[in-house]
C-alpha positions as CSV (number, residue, x, y, z in Angstrom):
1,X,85.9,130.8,127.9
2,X,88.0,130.1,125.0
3,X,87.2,131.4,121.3
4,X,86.9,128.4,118.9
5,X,90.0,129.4,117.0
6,X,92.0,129.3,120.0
7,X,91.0,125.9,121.0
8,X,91.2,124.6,117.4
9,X,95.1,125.9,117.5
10,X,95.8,124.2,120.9
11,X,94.5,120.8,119.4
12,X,96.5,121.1,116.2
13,X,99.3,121.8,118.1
14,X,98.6,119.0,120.6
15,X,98.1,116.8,117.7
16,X,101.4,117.5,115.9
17,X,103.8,117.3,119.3
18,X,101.7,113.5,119.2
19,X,102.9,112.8,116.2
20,X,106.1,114.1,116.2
21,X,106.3,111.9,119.1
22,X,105.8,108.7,117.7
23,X,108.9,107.3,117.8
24,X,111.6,106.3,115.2
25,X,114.1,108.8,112.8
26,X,116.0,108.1,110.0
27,X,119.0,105.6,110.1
28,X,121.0,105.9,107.1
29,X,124.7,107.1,108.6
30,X,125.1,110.7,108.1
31,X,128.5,109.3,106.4
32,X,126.6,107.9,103.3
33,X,125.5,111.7,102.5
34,X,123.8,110.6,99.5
35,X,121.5,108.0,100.7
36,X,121.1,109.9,104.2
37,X,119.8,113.0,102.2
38,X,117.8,110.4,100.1
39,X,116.2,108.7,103.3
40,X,115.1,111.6,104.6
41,X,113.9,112.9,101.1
42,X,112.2,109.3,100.8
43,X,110.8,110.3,104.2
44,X,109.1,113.4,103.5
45,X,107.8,112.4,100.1
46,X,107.1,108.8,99.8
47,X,106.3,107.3,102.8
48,X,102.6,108.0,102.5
49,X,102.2,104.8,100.7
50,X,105.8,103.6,101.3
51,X,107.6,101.7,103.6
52,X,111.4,101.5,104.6
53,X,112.3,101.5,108.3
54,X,115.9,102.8,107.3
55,X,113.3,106.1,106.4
56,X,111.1,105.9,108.9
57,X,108.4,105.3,106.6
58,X,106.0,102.9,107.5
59,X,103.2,103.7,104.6
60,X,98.8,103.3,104.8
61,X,99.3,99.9,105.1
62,X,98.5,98.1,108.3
63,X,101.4,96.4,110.1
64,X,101.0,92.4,109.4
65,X,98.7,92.8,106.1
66,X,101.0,91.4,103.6
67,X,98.2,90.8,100.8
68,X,97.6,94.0,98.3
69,X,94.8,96.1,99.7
70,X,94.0,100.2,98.8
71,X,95.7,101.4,95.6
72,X,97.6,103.7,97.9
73,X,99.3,100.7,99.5
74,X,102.9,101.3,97.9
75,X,105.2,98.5,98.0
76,X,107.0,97.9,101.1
77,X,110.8,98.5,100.5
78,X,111.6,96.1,103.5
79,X,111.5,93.5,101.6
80,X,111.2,94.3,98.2
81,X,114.7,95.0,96.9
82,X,114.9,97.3,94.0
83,X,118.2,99.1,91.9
84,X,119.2,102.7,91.2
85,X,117.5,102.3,87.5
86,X,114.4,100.5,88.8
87,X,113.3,103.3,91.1
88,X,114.6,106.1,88.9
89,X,112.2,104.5,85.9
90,X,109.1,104.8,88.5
91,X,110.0,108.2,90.1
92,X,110.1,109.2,86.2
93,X,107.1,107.6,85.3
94,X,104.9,107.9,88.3
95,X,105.5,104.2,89.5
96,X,105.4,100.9,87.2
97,X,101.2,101.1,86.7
98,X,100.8,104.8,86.5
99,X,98.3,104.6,88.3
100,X,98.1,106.7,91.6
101,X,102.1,107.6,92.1
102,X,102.8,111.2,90.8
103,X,105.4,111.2,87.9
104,X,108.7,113.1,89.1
105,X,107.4,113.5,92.8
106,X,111.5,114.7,93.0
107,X,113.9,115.4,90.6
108,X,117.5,116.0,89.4
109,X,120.0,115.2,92.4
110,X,117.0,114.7,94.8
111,X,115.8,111.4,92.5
112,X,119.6,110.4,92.3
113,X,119.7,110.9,96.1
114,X,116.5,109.0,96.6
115,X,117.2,106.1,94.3
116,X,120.9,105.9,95.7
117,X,119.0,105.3,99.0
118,X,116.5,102.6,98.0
119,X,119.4,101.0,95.9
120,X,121.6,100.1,99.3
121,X,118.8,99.7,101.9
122,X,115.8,98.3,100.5
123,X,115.0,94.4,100.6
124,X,116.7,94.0,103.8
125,X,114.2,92.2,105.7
126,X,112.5,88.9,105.2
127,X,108.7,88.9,103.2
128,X,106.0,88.3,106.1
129,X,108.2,90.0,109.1
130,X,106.5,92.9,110.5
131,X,107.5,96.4,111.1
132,X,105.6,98.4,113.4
133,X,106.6,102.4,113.3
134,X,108.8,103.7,116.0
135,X,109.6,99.8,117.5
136,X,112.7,97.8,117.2
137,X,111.7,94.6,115.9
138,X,112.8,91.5,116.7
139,X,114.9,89.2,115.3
């Protein structure tokens, strides 16, 4: 029989090749070094609350709720368009409230990389259409 820890290992590994499996990756052309590095910055960092399909962030909140919900529910960079200053204001900050996003969650070149990102890709779908995480959507 198998010792606890062993099996406990095998299903954290099983859990984490699922995962890994879900589908999608980062979009952003490895041309646009600056917003790629910032995607995939945006990626590790934000996209527990965020979402950006460019990032392969898809946030807490559920796909199709459009109304505010938890307080971790960041906005959804799909359609909410925001500039360079804009996002380097709330990374500074810790968001426009202050209320749950951690003030300078990255810094120096990473911010500049991350609002350089957010700057060209976000608002680029229409409010209401639904993203669901590793899916092409349709037009």
């Amino acid at each position: 029989m198998a010792r606890p820890t062993t099996l406990a290992r095998a299903g954290a590994l099983a859990l984490a090749i699922a995962a890994g499996g879900c589908g999608g990756e980062v979009t952003v052309p490895d041309q646009d070094a600056s917003a790629r590095r910032g995607a995939v910055l945006f990626n590790e960092r934000c996209s527990g609350c965020h979402s950006i399909d460019s990032a392969n962030s898809y946030g807490s909140k559920p796909p199709g709720e459009i109304q505010p919900g938890e307080r971790t529910n960041g906005p959804n960079f799909n359609v909410r368009r925001v500039q360079k200053s804009e996002v380097l204001f709330a990374i500074r900050n810790g968001g426009f409230s202050g209320a749950i996003m951690p003030a300078n969650i990255v810094v120096g070149q990473d911010a500049e990389d991350v609002a350089d990102f957010l700057d060209k890709y976000s608002g680029k779908k229409l409010e209401g259409e639904q993203t669901f995480p590793g899916q092409q959507n349709q037009p």
